[in-house]
Kinemage of the C-alpha trace (Angstrom):
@kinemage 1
@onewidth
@group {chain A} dominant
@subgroup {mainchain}
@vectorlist {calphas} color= white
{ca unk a 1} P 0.000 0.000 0.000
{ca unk a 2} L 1.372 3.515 -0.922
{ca unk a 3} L 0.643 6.753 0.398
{ca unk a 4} L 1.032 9.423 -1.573
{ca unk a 5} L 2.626 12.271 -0.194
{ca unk a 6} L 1.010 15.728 -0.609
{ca unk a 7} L 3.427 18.043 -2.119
{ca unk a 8} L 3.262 21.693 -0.578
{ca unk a 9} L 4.159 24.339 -2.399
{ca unk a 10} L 6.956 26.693 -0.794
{ca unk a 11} L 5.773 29.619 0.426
{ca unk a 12} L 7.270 33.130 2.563
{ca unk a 13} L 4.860 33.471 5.572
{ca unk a 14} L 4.110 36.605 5.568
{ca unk a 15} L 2.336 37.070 8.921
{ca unk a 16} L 4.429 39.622 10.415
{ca unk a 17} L 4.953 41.764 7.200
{ca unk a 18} L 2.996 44.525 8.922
{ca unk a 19} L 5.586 44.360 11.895
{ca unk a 20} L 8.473 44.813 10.336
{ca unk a 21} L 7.589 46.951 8.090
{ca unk a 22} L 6.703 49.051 11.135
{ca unk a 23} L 9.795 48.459 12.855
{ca unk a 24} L 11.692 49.553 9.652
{ca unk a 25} L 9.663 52.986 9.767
{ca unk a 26} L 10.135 53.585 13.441
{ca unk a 27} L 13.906 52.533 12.736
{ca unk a 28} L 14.557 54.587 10.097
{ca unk a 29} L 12.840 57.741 11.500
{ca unk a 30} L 14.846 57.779 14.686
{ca unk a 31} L 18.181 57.403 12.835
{ca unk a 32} L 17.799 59.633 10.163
{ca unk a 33} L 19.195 63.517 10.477
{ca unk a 34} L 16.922 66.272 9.114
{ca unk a 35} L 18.175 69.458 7.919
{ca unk a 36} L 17.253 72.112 9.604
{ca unk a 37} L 16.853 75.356 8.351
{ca unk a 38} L 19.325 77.846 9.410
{ca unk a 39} L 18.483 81.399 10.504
{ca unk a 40} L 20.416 84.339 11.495
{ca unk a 41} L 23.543 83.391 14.016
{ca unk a 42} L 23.893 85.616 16.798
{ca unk a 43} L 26.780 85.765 19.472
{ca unk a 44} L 25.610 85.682 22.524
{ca unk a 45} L 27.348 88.228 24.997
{ca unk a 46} L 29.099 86.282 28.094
{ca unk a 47} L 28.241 86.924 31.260
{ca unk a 48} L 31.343 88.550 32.856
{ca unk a 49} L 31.621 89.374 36.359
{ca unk a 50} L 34.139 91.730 35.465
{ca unk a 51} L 33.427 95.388 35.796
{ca unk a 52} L 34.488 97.670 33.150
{ca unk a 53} L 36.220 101.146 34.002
{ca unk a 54} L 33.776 103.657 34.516
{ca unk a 55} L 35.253 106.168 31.105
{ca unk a 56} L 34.891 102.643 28.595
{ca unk a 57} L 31.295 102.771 29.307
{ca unk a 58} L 29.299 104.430 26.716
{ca unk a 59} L 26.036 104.163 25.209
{ca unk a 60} L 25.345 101.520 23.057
{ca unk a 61} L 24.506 102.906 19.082
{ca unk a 62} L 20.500 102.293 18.580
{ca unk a 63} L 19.790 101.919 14.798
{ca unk a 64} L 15.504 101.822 14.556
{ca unk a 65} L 14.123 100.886 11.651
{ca unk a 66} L 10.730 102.824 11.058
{ca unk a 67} L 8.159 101.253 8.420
{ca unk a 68} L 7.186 103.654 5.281
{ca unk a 69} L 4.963 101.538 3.600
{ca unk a 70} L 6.613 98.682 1.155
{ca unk a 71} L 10.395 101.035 2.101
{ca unk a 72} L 11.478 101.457 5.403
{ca unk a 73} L 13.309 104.695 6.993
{ca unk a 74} L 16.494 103.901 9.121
{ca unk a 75} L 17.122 106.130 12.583
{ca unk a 76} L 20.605 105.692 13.584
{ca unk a 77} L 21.008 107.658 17.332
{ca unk a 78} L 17.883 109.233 16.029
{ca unk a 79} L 19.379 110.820 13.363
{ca unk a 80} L 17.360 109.415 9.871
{ca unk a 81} L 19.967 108.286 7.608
{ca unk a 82} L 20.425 106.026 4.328
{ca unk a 83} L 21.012 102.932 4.460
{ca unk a 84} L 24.388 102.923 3.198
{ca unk a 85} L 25.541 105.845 5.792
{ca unk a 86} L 25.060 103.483 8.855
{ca unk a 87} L 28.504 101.934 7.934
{ca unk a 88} L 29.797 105.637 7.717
{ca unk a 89} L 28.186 106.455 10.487
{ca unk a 90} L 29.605 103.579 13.054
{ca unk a 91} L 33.192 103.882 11.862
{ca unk a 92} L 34.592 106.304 13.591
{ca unk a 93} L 32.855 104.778 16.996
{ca unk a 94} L 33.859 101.408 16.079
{ca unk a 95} L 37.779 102.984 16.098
{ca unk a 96} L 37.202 103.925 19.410
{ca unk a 97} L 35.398 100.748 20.508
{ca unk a 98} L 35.845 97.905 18.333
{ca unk a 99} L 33.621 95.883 20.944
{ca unk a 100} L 30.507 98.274 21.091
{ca unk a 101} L 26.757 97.366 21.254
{ca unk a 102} L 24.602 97.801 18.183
{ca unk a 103} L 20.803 98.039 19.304
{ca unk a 104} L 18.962 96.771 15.922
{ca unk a 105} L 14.894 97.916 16.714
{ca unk a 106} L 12.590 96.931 13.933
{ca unk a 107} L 9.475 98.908 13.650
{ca unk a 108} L 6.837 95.713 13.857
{ca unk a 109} L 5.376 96.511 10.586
{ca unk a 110} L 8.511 97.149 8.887
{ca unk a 111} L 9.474 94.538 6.211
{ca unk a 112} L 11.694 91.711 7.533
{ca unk a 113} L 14.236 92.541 4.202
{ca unk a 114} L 14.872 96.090 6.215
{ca unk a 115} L 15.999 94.236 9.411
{ca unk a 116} L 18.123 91.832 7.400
{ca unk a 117} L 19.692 94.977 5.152
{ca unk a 118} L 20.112 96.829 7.900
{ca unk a 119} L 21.871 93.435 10.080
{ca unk a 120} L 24.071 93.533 6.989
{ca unk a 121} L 25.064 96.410 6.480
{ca unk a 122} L 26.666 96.027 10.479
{ca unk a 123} L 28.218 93.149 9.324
{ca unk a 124} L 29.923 94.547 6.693
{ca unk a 125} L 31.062 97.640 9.032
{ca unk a 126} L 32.755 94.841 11.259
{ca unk a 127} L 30.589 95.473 14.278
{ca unk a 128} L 31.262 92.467 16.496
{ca unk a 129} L 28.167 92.866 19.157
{ca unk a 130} L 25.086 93.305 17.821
{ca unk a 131} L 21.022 92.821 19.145
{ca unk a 132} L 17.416 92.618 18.064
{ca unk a 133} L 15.369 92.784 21.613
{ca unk a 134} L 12.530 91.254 21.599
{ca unk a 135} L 8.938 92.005 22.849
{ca unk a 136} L 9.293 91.074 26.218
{ca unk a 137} L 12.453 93.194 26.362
{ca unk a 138} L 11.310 96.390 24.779
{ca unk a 139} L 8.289 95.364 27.691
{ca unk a 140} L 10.793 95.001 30.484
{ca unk a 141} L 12.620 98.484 29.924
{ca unk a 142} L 8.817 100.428 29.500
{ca unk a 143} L 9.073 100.292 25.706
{ca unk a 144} L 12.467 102.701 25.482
{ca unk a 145} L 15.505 101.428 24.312
């Protein structure tokens, strides 16, 4: 007497597709590096103990940029001025104080191109230390900067 044999066909379980395909997400999202869109770097002043002498303090230069509809107006020690006098403008301070503060106050409906021309253009005139206050700042010292 013979028996026959059933033949199975090979086959890939495929039971716990759904789980490792889930795993491989979960895997692959925790491991992977997303680029992150840069923004404006700032240095951060240091908190120094230190005092200063009393005749190397001075005011810091306040440069307020003032909305005028799609243009913008730019008040440097409030004194309005060009755009391309700022640079003019800070040399002869920076000679005296290559490490002074640059107060950068954008008028809130001012175009965010003027802040970025005028962040620039302080760049370009070497200034080493400059700021953008925010709200809660401008709050803190009663809206005078």
């Amino acid at each position: 007497m013979k028996v026959d044999k059933k033949k199975s066909e090979p086959e890939i379980p495929t039971a716990s597709m759904a789980d490792i395909a889930f795993l491989l997400i979960v895997f692959f999202m925790i491991t992977s590096v997303f680029s992150v869109t840069r923004g404006i770097e700032f240095q951060l002043p240091k908190n120094d103990n230190a005092e200063t002498p009393p005749d190397s303090q001075e005011e810091a230069i306040h440069v307020h940029v003032i909305a005028a509809g799609a243009d913008c107006i730019f008040e440097v020690d409030k004194q309005q001025m060009g755009l391309s006098d700022i640079q003019i403008y800070i040399e002869p301070k920076l000679a005296r104080n290559p490490n002074k503060f640059v107060i950068i106050d954008p008028d809130p409906n001012a175009p965010y191109r003027c802040m970025v021309d005028a962040f620039d253009e302080l760049k370009q005139a070497q200034v080493k230390n400059i700021s953008i206050p925010t709200a809660a700042e401008k709050a803190a010292w009663g809206g005078v900067i």
